[in-house]
C-alpha positions in Angstrom: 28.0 -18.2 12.1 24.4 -18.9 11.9 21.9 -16.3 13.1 19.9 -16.8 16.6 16.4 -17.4 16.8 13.6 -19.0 18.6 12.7 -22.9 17.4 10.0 -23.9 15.3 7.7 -25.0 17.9 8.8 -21.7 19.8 8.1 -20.1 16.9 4.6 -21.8 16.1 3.3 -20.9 19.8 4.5 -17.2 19.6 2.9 -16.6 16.9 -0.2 -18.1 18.3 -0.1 -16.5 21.1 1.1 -12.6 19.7 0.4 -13.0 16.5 3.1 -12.8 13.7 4.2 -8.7 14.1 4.5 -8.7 18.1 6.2 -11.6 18.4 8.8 -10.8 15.4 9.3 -7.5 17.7 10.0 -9.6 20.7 12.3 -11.9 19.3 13.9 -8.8 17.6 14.6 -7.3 21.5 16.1 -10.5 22.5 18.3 -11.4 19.6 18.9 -8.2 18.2 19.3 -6.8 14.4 19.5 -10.5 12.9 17.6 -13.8 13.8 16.1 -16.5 11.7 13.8 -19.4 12.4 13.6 -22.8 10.4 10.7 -24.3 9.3 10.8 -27.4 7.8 13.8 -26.9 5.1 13.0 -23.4 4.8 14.9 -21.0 6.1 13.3 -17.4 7.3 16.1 -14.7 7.6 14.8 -11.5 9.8 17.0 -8.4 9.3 16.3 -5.2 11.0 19.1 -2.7 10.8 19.1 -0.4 7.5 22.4 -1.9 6.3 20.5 -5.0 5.7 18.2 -2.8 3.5 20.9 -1.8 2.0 22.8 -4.8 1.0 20.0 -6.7 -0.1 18.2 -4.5 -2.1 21.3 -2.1 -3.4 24.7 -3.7 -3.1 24.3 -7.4 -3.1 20.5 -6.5 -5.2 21.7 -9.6 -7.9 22.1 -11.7 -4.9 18.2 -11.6 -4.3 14.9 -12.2 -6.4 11.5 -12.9 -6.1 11.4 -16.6 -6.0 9.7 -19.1 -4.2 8.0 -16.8 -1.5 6.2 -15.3 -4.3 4.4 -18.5 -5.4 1.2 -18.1 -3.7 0.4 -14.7 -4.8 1.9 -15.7 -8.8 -1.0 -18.6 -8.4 -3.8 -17.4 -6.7 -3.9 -13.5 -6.8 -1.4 -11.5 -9.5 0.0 -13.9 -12.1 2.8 -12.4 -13.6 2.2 -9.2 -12.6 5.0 -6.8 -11.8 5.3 -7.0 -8.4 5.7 -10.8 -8.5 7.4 -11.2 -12.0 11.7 -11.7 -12.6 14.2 -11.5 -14.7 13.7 -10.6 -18.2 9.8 -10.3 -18.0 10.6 -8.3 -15.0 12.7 -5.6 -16.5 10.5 -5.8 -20.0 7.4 -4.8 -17.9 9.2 -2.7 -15.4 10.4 -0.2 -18.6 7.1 -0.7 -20.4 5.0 0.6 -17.2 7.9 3.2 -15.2 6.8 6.2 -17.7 3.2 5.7 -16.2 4.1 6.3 -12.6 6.7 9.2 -12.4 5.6 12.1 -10.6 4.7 13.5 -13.9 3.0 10.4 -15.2 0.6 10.2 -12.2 -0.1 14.1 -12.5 -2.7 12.8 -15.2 -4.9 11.3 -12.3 -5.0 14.4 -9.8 -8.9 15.5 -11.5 -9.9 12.4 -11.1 -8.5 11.8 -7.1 -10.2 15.4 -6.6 -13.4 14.5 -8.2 -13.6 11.5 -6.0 -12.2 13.3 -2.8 -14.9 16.0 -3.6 -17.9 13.1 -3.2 -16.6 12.0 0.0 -16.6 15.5 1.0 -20.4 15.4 0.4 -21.1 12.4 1.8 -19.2 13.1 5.6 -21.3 16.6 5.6 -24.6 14.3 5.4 -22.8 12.2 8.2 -21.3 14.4 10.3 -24.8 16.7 10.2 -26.3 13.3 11.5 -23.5 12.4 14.0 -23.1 9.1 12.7 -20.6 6.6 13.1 -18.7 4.9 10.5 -15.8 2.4 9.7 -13.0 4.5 8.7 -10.7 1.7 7.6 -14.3 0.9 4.7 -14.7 4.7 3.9 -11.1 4.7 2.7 -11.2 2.0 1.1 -14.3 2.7 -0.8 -12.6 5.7 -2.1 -9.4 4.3 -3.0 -10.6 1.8 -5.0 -12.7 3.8 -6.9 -9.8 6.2 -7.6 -7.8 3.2 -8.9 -10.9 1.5 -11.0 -11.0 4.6 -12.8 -7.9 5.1 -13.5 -7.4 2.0 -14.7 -10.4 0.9 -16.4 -12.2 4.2 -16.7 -15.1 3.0 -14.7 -18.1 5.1 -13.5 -20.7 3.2 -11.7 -20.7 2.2 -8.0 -21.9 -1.1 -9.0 -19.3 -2.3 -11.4 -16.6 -1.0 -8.5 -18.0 -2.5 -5.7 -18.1 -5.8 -7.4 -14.7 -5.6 -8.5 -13.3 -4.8 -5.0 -15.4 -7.5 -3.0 -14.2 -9.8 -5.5 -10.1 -8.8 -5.5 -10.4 -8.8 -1.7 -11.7 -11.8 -1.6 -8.6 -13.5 -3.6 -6.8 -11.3 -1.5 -8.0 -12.6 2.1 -7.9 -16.4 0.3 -4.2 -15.3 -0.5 -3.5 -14.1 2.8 -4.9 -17.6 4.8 -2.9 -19.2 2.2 0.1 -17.8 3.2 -1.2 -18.4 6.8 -1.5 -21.7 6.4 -5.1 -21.3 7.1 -7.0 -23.0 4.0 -7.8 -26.1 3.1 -6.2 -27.5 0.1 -7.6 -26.3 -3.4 -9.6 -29.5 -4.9 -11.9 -29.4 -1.8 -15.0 -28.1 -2.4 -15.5 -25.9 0.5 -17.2 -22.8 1.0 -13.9 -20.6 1.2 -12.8 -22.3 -1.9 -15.8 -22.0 -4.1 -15.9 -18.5 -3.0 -12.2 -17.4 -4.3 -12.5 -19.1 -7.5 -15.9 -17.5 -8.2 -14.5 -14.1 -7.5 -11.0 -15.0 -9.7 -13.8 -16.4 -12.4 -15.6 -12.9 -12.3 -12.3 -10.5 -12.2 -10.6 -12.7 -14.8 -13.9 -12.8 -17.3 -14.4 -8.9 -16.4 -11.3 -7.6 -17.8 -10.8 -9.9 -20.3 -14.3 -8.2 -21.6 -12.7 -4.9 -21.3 -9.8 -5.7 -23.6 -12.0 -7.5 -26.3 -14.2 -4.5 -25.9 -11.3 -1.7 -26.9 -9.7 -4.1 -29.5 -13.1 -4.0 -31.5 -12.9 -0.3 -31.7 -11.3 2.4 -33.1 -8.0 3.1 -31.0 -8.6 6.4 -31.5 -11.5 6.3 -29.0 -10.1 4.4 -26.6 -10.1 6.5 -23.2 -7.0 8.1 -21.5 -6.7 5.5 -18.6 -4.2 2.7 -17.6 -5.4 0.0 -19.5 -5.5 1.7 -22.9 -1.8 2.7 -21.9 -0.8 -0.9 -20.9 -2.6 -1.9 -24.4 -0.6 0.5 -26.6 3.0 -0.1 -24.9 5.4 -2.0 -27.1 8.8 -3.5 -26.9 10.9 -1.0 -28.0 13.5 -4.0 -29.3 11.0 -6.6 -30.5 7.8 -4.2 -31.6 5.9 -7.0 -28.7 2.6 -6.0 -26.9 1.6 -7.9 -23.8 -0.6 -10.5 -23.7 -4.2 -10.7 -22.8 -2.6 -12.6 -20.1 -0.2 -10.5 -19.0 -2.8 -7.1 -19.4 -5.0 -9.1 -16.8 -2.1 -9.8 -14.4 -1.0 -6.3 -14.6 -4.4 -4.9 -14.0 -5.3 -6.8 -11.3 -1.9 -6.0 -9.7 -2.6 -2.3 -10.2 -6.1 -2.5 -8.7 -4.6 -4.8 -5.4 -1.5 -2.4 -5.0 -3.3 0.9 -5.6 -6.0 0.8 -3.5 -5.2 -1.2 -0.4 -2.0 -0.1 0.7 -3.7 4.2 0.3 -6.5 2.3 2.0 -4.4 1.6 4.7 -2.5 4.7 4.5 -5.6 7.3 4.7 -6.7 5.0 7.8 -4.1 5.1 9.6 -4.0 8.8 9.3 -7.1 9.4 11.0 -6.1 7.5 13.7 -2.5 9.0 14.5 -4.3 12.5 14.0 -7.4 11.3 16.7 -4.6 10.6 19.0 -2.4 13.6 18.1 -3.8 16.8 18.6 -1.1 19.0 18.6 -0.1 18.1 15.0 -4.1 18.2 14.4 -4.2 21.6 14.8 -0.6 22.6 13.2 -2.2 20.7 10.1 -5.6 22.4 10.2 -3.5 25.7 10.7 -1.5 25.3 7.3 -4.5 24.1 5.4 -6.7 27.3 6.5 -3.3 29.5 5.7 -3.0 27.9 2.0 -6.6 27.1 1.3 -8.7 29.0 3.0 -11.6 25.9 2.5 -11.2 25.8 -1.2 -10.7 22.6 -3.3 -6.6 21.9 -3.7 -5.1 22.0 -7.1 -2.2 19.4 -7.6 0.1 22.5 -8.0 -1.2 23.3 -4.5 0.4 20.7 -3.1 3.4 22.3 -2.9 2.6 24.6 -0.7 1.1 22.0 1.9 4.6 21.0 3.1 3.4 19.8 6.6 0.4 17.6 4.9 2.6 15.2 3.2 4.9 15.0 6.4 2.4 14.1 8.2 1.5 11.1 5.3 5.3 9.9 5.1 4.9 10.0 9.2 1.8 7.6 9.5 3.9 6.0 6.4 6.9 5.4 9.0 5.3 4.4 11.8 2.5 2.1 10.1 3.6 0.5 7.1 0.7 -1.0 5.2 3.3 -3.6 4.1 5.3 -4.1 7.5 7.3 -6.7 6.1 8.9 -7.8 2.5 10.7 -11.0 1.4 13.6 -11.4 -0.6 15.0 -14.8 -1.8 18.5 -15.5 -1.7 19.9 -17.1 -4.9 23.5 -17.7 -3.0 24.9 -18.0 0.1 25.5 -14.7 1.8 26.2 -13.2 4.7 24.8 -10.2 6.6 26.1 -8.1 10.0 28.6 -11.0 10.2 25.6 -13.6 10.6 25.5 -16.6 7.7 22.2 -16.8 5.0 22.1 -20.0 3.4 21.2 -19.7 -0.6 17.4 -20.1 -0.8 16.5 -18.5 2.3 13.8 -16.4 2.9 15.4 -12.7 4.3 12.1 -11.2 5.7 13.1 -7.2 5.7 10.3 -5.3 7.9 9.8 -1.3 7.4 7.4 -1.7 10.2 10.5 -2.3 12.5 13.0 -0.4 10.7 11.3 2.5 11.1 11.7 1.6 14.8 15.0 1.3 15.5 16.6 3.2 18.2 19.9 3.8 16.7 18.3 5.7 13.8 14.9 7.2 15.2 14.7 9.6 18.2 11.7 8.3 20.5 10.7 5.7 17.4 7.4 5.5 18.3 6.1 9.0 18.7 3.9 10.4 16.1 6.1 13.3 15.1 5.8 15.1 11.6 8.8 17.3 12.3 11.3 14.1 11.2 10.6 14.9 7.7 11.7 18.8 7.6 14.8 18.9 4.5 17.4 18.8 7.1 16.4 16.0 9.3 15.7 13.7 6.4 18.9 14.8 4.6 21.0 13.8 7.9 19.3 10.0 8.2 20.5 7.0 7.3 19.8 6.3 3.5 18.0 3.1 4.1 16.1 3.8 7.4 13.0 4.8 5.4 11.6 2.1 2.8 7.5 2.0 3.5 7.5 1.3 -0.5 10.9 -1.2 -0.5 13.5 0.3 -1.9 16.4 -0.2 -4.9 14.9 -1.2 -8.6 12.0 -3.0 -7.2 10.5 -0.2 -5.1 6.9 -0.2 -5.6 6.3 1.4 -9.1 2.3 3.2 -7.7 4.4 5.1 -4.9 4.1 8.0 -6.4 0.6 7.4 -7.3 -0.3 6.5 -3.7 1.6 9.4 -2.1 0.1 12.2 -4.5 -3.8 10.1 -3.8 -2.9 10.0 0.2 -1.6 14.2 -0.2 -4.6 14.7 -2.2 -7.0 13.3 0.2 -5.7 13.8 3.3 -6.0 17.6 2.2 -9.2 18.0 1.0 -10.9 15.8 4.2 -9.0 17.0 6.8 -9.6 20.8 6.4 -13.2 19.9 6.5 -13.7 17.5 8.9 -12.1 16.1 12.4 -12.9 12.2 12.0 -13.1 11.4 16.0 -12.3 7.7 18.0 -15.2 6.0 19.9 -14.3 6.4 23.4 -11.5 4.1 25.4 -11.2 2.3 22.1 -7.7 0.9 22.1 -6.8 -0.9 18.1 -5.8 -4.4 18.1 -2.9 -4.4 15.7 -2.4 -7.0 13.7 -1.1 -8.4 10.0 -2.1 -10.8 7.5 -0.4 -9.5 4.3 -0.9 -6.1 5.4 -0.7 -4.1 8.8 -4.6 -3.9 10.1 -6.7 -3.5 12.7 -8.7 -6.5 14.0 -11.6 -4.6 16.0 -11.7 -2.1 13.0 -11.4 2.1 13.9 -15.1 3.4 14.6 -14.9 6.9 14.2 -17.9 9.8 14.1 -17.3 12.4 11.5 -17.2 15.7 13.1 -17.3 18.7 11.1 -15.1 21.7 11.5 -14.9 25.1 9.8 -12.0 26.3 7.8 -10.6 30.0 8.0 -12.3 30.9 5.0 -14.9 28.5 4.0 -15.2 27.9 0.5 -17.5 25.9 -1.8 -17.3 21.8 -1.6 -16.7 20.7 -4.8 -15.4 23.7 -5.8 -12.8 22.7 -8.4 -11.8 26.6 -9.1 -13.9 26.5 -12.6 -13.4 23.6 -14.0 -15.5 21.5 -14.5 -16.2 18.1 -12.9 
């Protein structure tokens, strides 16, 4: 039995109309856990329920790849880069690069997220003595992607990172209207063309610098950071090192899935505790308890419990990626409904993390689902902001010690507040957004026992 769903030209004027996210969450109330639309010969497979996450990313996981819905962002943004690669590339990479990202691996880059928190502390007390407003959604992402430019590349100056963000965003946005069907086709020679492959021109001839630049020195000298990692990794069967090619894909994958989606993250954040006061001031309260205004340690972390609920909360409730796609290599079926082999099955965290049958009052902002117990006694599958299976995201637990990290050291300090009646326009293209942006003033606030900013308990910066 084929799934139900609204026709193409349905389809075309909903989206118009609502954009992509509402109207997937009104077709989802009228058709329930399963729909699909067809466009063209292309088949798009929505499945809301966590036994869809399940089967297609656990039990029937061989059943699904990467394919064809991947193109775009193999050809214009990430090459062959981890989270678009398959097969045996795929799993080569995958056990090169999973010894960098355990929770242990990522413990190496804690100084470094604190160094950088520490600046932004500095610059919101120069702001928030002036009143000032500011994007949120830009301060976040100014930090996060230095964080990720120096873990990856090791690089210091503001200028070499704000060039290398403007320029990945902008194959990022070309990406996105891409996907959209939004652009013009490549060989024209318009503005928005000439404009992505200038900025792919300058990332590509950037980091191919970078690696001729270690290769003519010593190894020995080369510094501590992601791309001297990537460098050194070898095959344990064949002896192999990657490619110059495949080191570029991989670094320019790292820097688009380490610093937008924390980007996102972090924003969101301010928002939910803006409109949230009562879990505000229960987060302020354990903050003053453990830290009293100093600096967190990683270790620390630990004893900030109800900080990182409150991340895997805004994590729940807005998803940076609200939807993923999987490609069906056979014919399948899933709650009883038929998926045709080489359909596109669009799973959506945004809207599983919605679903009645799983989350009490899904969409109130409430911390408290993430005690031991209540997590313990969910479904397995209701939570998967990252995916889930063996292609979760391999930077989660880079992003979730940077968001624990940050949220920490800013929110103890400072009470980011909303302009007036301003209501957010959600919205996605690739990721979950905001189209009118989040204008917040930084407002200062005084911990229990204030301590030093910057104060990294000795050590030194």
């Amino acid at each position: 039995m084929r799934p139900p769903g609204p026709g193409l030209l349905q389809f075309i004027h909903g989206v118009r109309t609502l954009g992509f996210l509402d109207f997937v969450g009104k077709q989802w109330r009228e058709h329930g856990d399963v729909f699909q639309v067809r466009i063209g010969r292309r088949t798009l497979v929505f499945a809301m329920h966590p036994d869809a996450v399940e089967r297609v990313n656990i039990s029937h996981r061989q059943n699904y790849d990467k394919l064809g819905s991947y193109d775009g962002v193999r050809k214009y943004l990430i090459g062959n880069g981890i989270v678009a690669s398959t097969g045996d590339l795929w799993r080569r990479q995958r056990k090169l690069m999973a010894p960098f990202y355990t929770p242990k691996g990522v413990q190496a880059y804690a100084e470094l997220m604190i160094r950088d928190g520490a600046r932004l502390v500095e610059r919101w007390e120069a702001l928030a003595s002036k009143g000032t407003e500011v994007e949120i959604a830009e301060e976040m992402t100014n930090v996060t992607a230095s964080i990720i430019l120096k873990a990856m590349f090791s690089t210091e100056t503001m200028e070499s990172i704000h060039q290398m963000k403007d320029a990945v965003e902008t194959m990022l946005s070309f990406v996105n209207d891409r996907m959209a069907g939004l652009s013009l086709p490549d060989w024209l020679p318009t503005s928005k063309n000439r404009k992505y492959l200038a900025a792919r021109e300058r990332v590509h001839r950037s980091i191919s610098a970078l690696i001729a630049q270690r290769r003519g020195t010593d190894e020995a000298s080369w510094p501590d950071d992601l791309l001297s990692r990537l460098m050194k990794a070898r095959d344990e069967e064949t002896g192999q090192a990657m490619s110059e090619t495949l080191l570029r894909d991989e670094s320019i994958t790292t820097f688009f899935a380490g610093h937008e989606t924390t980007a996102r993250t972090m924003t969101f954040a301010w928002y939910a505790l803006a409109t949230n006061p009562k879990v505000t001031e229960r987060l302020h309260e354990e903050l003053d308890r453990v830290l009293g205004g100093r600096t967190p340690t990683a270790d620390e972390l630990r004893q900030l419990p109800y900080t990182l609920q409150v991340v895997k909360e805004v994590l729940r409730l807005y998803p940076a990626a609200p939807f993923y796609v999987r490609d069906a290599l056979a014919a399948d079926r899933i709650a009883g409904f038929d998926v045709p082999a080489g359909a596109a099955v669009m799973l959506s965290p945004y809207y599983t993390h919605r679903h009645p049958e799983i989350w009490e009052n899904p969409e109130v902002f409430d911390p408290d689902r993430w005690t031991r117990e209540r997590e313990a006694a969910r479904h397995g599958y209701a939570y998967h902001p990252f995916a889930i299976g063996q292609r979760i995201c391999i930077g989660n637990n880079f992003s979730l010690l940077e968001s624990h990290l940050l949220l920490a050291m800013l929110a103890q300090r400072f009470t980011p507040r909303l302009r007036a009646r301003f209501e957010p326009r959600w919205t996605m293209q690739g990721t979950l957004g905001i189209t009118n942006g989040l204008p917040m003033v930084i407002t200062p606030r005084r911990p229990a026992t204030p301590g030093r900013v910057g104060d990294l308990d000795g050590r030194s910066g």
